[in-house]
N, C-alpha and C positions, 0 to 999 in steps of 0.2 A: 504493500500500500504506500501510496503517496505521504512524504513528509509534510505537516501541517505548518502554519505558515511561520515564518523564519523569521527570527530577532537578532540584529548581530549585538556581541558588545554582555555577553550572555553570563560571562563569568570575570569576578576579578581577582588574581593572584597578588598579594602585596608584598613588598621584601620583608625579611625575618626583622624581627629586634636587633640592636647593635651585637648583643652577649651572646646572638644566638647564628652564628655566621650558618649558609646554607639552607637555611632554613626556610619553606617557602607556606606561607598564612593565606588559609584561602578564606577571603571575608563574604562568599557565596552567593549566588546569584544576583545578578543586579537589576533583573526585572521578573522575578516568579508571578508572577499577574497569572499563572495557569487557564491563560484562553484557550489553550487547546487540552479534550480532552483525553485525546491519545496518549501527547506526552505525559498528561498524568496518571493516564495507564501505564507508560513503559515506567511511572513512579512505583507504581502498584505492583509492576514483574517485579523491580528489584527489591523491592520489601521480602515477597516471596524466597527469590533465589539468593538473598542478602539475608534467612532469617536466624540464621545460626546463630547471628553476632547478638541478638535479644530473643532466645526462644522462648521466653514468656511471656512479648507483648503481643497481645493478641492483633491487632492493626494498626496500619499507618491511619493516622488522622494528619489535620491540617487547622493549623491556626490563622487566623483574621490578624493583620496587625496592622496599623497605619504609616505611612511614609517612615517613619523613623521609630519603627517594630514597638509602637506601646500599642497596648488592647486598644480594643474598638469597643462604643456602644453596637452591641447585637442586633439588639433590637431595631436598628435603624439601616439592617443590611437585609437585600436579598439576594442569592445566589439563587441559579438555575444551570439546567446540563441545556443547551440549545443546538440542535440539530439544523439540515437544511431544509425538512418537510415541515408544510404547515402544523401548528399543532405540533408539534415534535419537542417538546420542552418536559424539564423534570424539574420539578422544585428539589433543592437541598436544603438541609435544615440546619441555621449553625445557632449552637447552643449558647449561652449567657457570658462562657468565656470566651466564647468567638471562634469555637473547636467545631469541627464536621469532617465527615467522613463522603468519600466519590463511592461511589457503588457500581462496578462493573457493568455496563449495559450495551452488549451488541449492535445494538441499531446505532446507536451513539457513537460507535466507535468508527462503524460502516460509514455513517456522513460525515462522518472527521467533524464534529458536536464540538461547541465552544461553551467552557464554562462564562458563564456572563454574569456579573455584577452590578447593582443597580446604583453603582457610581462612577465618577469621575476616571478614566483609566489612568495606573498610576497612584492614585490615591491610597489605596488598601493592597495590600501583599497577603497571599497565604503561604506559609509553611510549612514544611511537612514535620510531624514531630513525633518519633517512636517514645514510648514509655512503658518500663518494666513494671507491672502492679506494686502496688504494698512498698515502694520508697516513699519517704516523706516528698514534699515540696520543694525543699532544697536542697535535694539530693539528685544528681543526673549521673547514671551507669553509663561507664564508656563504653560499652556494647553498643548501647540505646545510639547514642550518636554517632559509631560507626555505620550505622544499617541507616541512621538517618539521613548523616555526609550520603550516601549511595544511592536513596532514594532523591533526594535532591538533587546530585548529579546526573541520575538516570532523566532526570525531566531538564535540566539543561542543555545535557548533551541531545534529546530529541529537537527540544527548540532554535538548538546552535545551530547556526550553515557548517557544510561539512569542512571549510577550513579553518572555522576557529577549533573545532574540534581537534582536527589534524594537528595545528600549532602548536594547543595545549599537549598535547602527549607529546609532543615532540620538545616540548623544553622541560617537561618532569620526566621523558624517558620512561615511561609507562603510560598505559592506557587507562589505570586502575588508580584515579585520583584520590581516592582516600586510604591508600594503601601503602602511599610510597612512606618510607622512615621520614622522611625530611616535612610532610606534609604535614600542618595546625590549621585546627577548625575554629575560627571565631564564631563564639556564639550569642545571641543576645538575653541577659537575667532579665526576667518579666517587671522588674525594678534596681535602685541602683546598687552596685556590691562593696561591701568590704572588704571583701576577699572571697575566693573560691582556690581549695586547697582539691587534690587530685591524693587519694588515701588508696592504698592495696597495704592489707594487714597493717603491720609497721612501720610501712614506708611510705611518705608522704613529701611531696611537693607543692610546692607554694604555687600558683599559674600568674602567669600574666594577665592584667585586667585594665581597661580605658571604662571608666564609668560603669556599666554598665553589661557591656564586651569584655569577655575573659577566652583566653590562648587555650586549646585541648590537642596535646599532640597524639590524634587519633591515629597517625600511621606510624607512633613508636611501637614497635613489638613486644619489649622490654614489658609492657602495663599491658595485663591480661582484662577481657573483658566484661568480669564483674569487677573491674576498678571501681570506684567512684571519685565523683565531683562534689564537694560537700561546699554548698554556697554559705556565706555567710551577706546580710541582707543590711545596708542602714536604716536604722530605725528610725522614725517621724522626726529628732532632734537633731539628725545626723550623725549618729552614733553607732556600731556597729549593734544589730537587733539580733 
């Protein structure tokens, strides 16, 4: 089947920290707007073929978040699956946090179906966000974000032209972007951090953070994938919560 329509500009790699020679930080997509619902099916294969790395989350879901990844009022969003026949549309339903799930749908897939939002385009971004049951809140398993990095790349790499594709592997030297040693995931805390500390048993590391944004070096091998991310949150006075 034909590739659905083409965004360039699709992914951005930034240089490492000064301490951290090598090192290449992918700060991730730079327009997930998931118009197309293909690519967010070929999201949905790699969840599958990627589920080892969290085999106790039951699904990729997707978050709502605004230009600059804070929550969104819900209630003031609608999403639909919109196909090319009349009458061809599927309501989705995104919950209070701003969380929803795509549901596989053959026809949908057949007319190459755009997800459509009933705003501004640009304005709201979804996310894709794996989650292992029974961790606290400020807790995120590095599993969870490896199978996440995948699922997110999987929908990039659909919406990329075939040579920004090509470029990107050709300057990581691999095809398998959340895989390589050198490769960190920036990720965004749903408020601002104090810290986020990266814990396996006894052994702990402090991460790198911008506000907000904290460093996950998901393609070290070294950190097995019930690691964790143990966020710490500032509290309403500015003070570590």
């Amino acid at each position: 089947p034909r590739r659905s329509r083409s965004r360039s500009g699709t992914w951005s790699a930034g240089p490492a920290p000064a301490d951290e020679p090598g090192q290449v930080v992918i700060t991730g997509i730079k327009n997930p707007d998931m118009r197309s619902y293909r690519a967010t099916v070929a999201g949905l294969d790699a969840f599958v073929e990627n589920h080892h790395y969290a085999p106790l989350a039951p699904e990729v879901r997707f978050r709502m978040l605004g230009r600059k990844k804070s929550p969104v009022p819900a209630e003031t969003l609608s999403l639909r699956i919109v196909g090319d026949g009349e009458g061809d549309s599927v309501p989705l339903t995104i919950d209070a946090d701003g969380i929803f799930t795509v549901p596989r749908i053959q026809a949908a897939y057949d007319s190459n179906a755009d997800l459509v939002l009933n705003q501004k385009k640009g304005k709201f971004r979804a996310w894709p966000e794996v989650r292992t049951p029974g961790l606290p809140d400020n807790v995120r398993r590095l599993g969870d974000l490896r199978l996440e990095c995948r699922v997110r790349v999987a929908i990039g790499k659909y919406e990329a032209p075939f040579w920004v594709v090509a470029l990107v592997n050709g300057v990581m030297l691999t095809t398998d972007w959340c895989g390589h040693e050198k490769i960190g995931w920036t990720i965004k805390a749903p408020v601002p951090l104090a810290g986020a500390t990266l814990v396996d048993g006894d052994r702990k590391v402090e991460l790198k953070r911008e506000g907000s944004d904290y460093h996950v070096p998901i393609g070290d091998k070294n950190w097995p994938d019930d690691a964790r991310i143990e966020l710490r949150f500032v509290g309403p006075a500015g003070e570590p919560g």
